[in-house]
Every structure is written in C-alpha cells, then in structure tokens.
MIMIBA-633126 format. One record per residue (C-alpha): residue number from 1; x, y, z. Coordinates in Angstrom, 2 decimals, always signed. Layout:
BEGIN
REC  pos     east    north       up
REC  NUM        X        Y        Z
...
! end
This chain:
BEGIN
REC  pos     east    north       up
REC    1    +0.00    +0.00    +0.00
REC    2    +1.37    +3.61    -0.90
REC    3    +0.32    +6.44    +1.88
REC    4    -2.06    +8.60    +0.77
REC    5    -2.64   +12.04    +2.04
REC    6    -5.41   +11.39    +4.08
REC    7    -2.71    +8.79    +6.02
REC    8    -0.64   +12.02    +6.62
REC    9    -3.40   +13.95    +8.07
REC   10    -4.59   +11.35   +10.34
REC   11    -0.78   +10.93   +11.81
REC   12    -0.21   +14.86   +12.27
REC   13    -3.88   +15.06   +14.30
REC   14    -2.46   +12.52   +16.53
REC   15    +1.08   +13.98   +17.13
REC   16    -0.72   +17.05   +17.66
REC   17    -3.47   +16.20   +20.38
REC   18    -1.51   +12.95   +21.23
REC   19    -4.52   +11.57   +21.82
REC   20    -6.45    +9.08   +19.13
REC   21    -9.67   +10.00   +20.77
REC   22    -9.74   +14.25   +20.28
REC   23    -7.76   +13.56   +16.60
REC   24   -10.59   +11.35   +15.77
REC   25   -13.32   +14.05   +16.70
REC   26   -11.21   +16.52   +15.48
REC   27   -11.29   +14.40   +11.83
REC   28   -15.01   +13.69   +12.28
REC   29   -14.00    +9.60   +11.93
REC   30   -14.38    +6.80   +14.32
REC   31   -11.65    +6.10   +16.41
REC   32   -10.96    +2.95   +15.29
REC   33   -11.02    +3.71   +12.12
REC   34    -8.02    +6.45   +13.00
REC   35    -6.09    +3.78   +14.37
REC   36    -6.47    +1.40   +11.67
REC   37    -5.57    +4.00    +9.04
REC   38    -1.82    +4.86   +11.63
REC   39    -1.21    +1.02   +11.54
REC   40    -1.26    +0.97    +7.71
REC   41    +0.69    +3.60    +7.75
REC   42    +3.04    +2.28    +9.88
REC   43    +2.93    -1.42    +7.69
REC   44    +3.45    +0.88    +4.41
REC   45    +6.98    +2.38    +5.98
REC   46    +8.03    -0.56    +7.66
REC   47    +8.70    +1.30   +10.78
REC   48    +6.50    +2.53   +14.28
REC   49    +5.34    +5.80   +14.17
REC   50    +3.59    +6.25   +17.42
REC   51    +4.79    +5.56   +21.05
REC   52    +1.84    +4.18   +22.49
REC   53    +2.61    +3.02   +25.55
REC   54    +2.50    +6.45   +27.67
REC   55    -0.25    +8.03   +29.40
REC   56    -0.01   +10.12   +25.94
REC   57    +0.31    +8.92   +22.62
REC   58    +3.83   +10.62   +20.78
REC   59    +5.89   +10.18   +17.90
REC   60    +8.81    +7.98   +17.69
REC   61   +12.09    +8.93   +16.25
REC   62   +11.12    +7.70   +13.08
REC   63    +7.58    +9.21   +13.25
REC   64    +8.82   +12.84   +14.04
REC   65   +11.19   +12.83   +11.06
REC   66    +8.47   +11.47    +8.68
REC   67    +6.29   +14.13   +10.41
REC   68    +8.62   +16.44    +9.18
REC   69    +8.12   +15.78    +5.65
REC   70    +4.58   +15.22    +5.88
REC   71    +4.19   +18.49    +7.12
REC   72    +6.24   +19.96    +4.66
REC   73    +4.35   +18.05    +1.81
REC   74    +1.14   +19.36    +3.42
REC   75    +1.76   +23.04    +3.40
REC   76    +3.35   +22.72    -0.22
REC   77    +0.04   +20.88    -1.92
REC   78    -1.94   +23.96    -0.09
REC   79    +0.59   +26.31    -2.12
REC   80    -0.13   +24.55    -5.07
REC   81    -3.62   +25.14    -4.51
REC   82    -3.33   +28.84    -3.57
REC   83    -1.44   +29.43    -6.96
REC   84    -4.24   +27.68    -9.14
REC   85    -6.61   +29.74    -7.27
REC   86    -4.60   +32.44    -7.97
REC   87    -4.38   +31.33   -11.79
REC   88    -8.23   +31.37   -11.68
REC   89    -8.96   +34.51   -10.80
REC   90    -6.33   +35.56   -13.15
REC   91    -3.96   +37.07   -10.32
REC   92    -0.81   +35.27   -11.67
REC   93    -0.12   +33.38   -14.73
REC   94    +1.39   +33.25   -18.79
REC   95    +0.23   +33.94   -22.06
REC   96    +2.18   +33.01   -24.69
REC   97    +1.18   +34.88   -27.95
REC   98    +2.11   +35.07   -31.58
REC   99    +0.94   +37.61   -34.23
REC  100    +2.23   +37.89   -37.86
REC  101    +4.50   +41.07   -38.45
REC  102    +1.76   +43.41   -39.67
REC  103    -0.51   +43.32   -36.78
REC  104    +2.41   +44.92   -34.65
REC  105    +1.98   +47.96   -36.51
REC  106    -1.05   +48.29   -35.18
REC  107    -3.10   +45.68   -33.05
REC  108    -0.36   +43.78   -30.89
REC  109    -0.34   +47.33   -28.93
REC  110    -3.35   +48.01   -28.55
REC  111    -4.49   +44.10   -27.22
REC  112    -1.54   +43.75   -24.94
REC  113    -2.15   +47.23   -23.30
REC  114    -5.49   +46.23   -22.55
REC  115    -5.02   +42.65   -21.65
REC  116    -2.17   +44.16   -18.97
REC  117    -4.38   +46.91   -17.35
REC  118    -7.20   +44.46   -16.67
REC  119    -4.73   +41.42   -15.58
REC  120    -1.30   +43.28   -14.45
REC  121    -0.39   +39.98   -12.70
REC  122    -0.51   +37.84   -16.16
REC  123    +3.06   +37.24   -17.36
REC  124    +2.92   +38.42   -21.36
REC  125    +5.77   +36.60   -24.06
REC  126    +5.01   +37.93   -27.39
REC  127    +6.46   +36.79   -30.50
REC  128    +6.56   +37.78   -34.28
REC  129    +6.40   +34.67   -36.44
REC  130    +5.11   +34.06   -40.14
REC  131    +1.63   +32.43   -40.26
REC  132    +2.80   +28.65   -40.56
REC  133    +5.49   +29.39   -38.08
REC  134    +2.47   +29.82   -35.59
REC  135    +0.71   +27.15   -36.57
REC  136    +3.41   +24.73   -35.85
REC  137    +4.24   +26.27   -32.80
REC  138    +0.83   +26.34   -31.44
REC  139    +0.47   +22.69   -32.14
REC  140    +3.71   +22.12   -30.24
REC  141    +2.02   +23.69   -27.84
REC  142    +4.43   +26.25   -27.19
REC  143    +2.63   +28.76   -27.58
REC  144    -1.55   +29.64   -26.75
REC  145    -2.68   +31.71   -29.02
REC  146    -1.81   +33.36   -32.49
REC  147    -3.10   +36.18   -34.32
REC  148    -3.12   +35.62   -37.99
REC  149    -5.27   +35.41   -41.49
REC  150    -8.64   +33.33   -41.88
REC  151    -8.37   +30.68   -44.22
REC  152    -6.25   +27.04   -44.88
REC  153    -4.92   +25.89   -41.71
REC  154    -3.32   +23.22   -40.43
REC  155    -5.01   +19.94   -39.15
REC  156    -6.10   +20.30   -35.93
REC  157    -5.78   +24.37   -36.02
REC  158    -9.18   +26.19   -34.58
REC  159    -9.56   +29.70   -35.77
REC  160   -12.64   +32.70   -34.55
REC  161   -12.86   +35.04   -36.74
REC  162   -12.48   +38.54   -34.76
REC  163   -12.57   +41.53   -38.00
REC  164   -12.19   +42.18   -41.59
REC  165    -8.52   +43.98   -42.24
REC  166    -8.51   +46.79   -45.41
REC  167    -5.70   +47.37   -46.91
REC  168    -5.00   +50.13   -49.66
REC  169    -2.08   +52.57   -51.16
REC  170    -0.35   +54.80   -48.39
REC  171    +1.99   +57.34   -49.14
REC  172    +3.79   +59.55   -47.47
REC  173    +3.87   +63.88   -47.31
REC  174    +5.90   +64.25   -50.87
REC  175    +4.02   +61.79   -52.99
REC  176    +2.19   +63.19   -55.30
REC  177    -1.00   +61.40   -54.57
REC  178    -1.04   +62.59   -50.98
REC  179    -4.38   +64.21   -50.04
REC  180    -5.68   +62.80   -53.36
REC  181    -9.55   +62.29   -52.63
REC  182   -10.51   +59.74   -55.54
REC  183    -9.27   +56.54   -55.95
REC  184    -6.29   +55.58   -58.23
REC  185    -6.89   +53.00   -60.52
REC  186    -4.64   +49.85   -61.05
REC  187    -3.24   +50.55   -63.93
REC  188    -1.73   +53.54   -62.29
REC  189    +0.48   +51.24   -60.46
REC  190    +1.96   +50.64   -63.69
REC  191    +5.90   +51.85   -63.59
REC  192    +5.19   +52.97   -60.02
REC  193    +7.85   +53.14   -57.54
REC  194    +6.87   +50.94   -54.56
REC  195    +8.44   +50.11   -51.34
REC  196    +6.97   +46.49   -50.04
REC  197    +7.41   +44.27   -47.45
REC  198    +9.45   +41.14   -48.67
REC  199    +7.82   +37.75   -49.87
REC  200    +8.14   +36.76   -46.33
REC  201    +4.73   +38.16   -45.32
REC  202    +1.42   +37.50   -46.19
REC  203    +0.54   +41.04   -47.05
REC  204    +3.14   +40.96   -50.18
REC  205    +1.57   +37.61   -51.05
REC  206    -1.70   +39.31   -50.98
REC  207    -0.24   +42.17   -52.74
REC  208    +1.77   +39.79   -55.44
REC  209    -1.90   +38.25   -56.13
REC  210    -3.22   +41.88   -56.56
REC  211    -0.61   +43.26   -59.72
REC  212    -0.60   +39.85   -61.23
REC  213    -4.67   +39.68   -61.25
REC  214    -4.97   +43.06   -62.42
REC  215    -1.66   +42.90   -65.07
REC  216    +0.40   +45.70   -63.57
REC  217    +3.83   +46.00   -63.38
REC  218    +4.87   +48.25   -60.76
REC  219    +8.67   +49.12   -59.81
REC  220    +9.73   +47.74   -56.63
REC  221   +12.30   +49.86   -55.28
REC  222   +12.71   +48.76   -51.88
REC  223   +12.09   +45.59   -50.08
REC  224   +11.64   +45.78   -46.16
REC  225   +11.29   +43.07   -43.71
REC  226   +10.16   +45.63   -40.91
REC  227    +6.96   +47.32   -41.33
REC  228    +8.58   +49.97   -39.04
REC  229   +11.25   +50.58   -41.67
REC  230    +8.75   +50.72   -44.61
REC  231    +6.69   +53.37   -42.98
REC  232   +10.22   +55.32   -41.77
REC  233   +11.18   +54.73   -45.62
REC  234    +7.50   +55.86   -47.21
REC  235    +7.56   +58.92   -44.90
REC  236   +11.06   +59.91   -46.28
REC  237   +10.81   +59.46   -49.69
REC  238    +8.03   +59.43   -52.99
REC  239    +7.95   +55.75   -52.70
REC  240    +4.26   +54.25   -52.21
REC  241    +3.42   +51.27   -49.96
REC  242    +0.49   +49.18   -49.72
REC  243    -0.21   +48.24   -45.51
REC  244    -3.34   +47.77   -43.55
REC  245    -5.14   +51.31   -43.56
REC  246    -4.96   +50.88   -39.84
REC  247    -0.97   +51.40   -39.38
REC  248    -1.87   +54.99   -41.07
REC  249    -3.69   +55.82   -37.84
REC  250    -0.44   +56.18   -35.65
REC  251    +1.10   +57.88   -38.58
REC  252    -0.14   +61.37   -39.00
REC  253    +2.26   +61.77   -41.88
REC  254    +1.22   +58.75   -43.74
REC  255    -1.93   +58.76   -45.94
REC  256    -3.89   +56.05   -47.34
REC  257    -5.06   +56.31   -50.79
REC  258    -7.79   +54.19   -52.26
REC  259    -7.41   +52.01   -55.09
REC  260    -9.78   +50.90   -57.40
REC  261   -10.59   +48.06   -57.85
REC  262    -9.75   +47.68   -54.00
REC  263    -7.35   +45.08   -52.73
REC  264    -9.63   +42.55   -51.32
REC  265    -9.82   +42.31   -47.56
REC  266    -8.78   +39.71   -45.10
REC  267   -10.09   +38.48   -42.57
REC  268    -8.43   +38.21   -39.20
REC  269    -8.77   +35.22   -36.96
REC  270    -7.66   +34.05   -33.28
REC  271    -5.77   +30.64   -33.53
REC  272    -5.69   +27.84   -30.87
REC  273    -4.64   +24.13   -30.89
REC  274    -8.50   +22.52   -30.98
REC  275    -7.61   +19.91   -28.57
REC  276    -5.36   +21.72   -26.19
REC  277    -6.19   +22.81   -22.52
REC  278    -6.69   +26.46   -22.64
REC  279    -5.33   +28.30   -19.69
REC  280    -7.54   +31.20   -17.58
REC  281    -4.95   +33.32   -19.19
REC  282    -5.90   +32.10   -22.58
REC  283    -9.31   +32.17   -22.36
REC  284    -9.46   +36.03   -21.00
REC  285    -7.20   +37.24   -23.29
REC  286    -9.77   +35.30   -25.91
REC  287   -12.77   +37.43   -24.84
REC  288   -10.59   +40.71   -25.02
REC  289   -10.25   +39.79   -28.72
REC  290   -13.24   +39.31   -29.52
REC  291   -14.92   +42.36   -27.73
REC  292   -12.24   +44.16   -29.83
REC  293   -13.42   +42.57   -32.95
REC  294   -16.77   +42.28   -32.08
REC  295   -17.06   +46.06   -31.97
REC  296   -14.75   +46.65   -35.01
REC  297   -16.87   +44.17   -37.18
REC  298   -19.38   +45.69   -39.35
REC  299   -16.90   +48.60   -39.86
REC  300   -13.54   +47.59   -41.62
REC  301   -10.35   +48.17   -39.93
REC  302    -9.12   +51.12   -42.15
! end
C-alpha cells in the first residue's frame, strides 16, 4: 500500500493532540477507524510511528522525522492550490502569444495594453512569427494563441474570426497622390515606384496576387522586412506602400489612398490548438479579442 494524504493527516492530528480519541473528533472519523488507518501507515513504511505506551500517545524517532516531511508536503500541496486559485482569478499566470509582423503595426499594442491593465499579474511573451510558423508552434504547444489570417490551416488548427482587415495605397507627405480624394486605378500602379514588405509576409503575397490579377507592373524599389522601416522609408521618400489602412492611424504623416478596384480584404482570426487545454490566461485574453473585434466588425479596420 502507498500512503495517501489522508494517512498524513490522520498521523499529524495525533502527534498534535496525542490523543487518538480528540484527533478522531477533530477528523469527524471513528476512532478505530483512525487507528487502523496509523497502523497501515506504519505497515506501508516498515517502521513505528507512534509511542503508544505512555499516558499520551507521541511520535517515535522515526515518526517525528516522517512528520517532518509530511508536514512539509502538506503546506506545499496547499501552495499549489493557492497558486491555481490564484491562476483562476487571473492574479498570476502566462500567455504566450504570436501575431504575424503586420498586426504589430497596429493591433499587438493596442491588445496587450489592454489585456495588462485588466490582468497586471498575467506574465505576457510575445512573438513575431510568419503564419505557418504559428501554426506549428501552437500545435507544439508552445505557444496559446496566435493572431493571424482566416483561411487554410493546419489539421487540428481552430480559428474565430475577430474583423475584416482593409488594406490600400499609403503614401507619405511628398508623394504626389497625398491628399488625393478619388481613388487611383490599377493601372496607375503601372511603372510605379513601390516600397513592399518582402515575400516573407502574407501582405506581399496578398499584394503579389493583386498586380498579377490586375496585369500591372509596378517598380519595386525597396524591399523591407520591418513594417517599421517601410513606414520610416515611405515617410522619407516618394515611394508608395500598400499596408493595412490601420498602421496609417499612428502615422499622422502617412496617408492612405484608395485604389480601385480595392485590394480585397482579409479576414483576421484568433488561432488555438482545438484539442489543447486552454489556460484562464488564454481564455481572458480570448474574450478581449473578440470584444475588440466584435465592436470593429461591421466597420472595416481602415
């Protein structure tokens, strides 16, 4: 027989009251039933626990050493307790989060900010990873959540849909199409100097799909991997972008320009591995999303 920890209660009630009868009130069980549960104990170890042959019942040598660690294995599985208590109510924890690149320009921010004023104890790791990168991840389950695009994922990948994501020309203060008012048509893109984001991202896939649908050639001039660089670059220069309208909204000097036809929009989705536990952490920085998205769907972000 293994002890259990009911075997470790029972032998610290008697040690303290040294007394089988108050332990046994004290434990709400029948006395005899106490005493049967300290001589299993006792069989289990191979050793005598309890002196019981004073006026008082006491511990042994061996029984106030193995009281030792039962105590100490006591107070530990009622700190283990406390902390997923704590976890619960969303006093202490982790939340491990992905987002492809774009969404830093403009999302990651705002979410995290408002995840960390409502949970300030909650332990944030966020990472910026291509799309299949956080699929893989999050079905290696090292990470909880991801922030990508609706559409083909991988088996075993659950996605919620939180918004629809615009995207359209931006320019910066010496283009010549800033503070244009109508649209500029495709086949101005023609010759065009652009500065893109590299084939790495999804949005110059998206983009790639665009020219080659519509047969324009445009020139591209500069290739970023930083959307922080290609806005820097945009705002510096007559070079044209395409982004999420969104990132134009932290960037006074940047101005989006309509095209026509329109890029088509994306939607964005919340990932999660279908089958894997989801952590208090998890799950309240899930309902954050989708109030977010909840109130910008309807409305494009852009």
């Amino acid at each position: 027989m293994q002890p259990e920890l009911r075997h470790l209660r029972y032998l610290l009630a008697v040690a303290e009251h040294a007394n089988f009868t108050r332990a046994a009130e004290e434990l709400r069980i029948a006395q005899p039933t106490l005493s049967q549960q300290i001589k299993q104990l006792e069989k289990a170890l191979g050793t005598q626990l309890l002196d019981r042959t004073g006026r008082t019942v006491r511990l042994t040598d061996a029984g106030e050493t193995y009281a030792r660690y039962a105590r100490r294995a006591l107070r530990d599985l009622a700190a283990g307790e406390r902390a997923v208590l704590d976890v619960r109510d969303l006093s202490r924890g982790h939340l491990r989060l992905a987002v492809t690149p774009t969404f830093t320009a403009y999302l990651t921010g705002p979410l995290a900010a408002g995840f960390h004023t409502r949970h300030p104890g909650i332990r944030v790791e966020v990472r910026e990873l291509p799309q299949d990168r956080i699929e893989a991840e999050l079905l290696a389950d090292r990470l909880d959540l991801g922030i990508a695009f609706h559409g083909e994922h991988l088996p075993g990948i659950e996605a919620t849909e939180l918004f629809t994501e615009t995207l359209g020309l931006v320019v910066g203060p010496g283009h010549p199409f800033a503070g244009r008012a109508e649209p500029v048509g495709a086949e101005e893109l023609n010759g065009r100097h652009l500065a893109l984001l590299d084939r790495d991202f999804a949005t110059r896939l998206h983009i790639d799909a665009y020219v080659s649908e519509h047969r324009v050639r445009p020139v591209i001039a500069v290739e970023a991997n930083s959307v922080t660089a290609l806005t820097e670059i945009v705002r510096r220069t007559a070079l044209a972008t395409v982004l999420p309208d969104a990132v134009t909204r932290d960037h006074p000097w940047l101005s989006p320009v309509p095209l026509s036809p329109a890029l088509p929009s994306r939607a964005v989705a919340l990932l999660r591995r279908a089958a894997g536990y989801r952590s208090a952490a998890a799950g309240a920085f899930t309902e954050l999303a989708a109030s977010w998205g909840e109130e910008a769907r309807g409305q494009p972000i852009g």
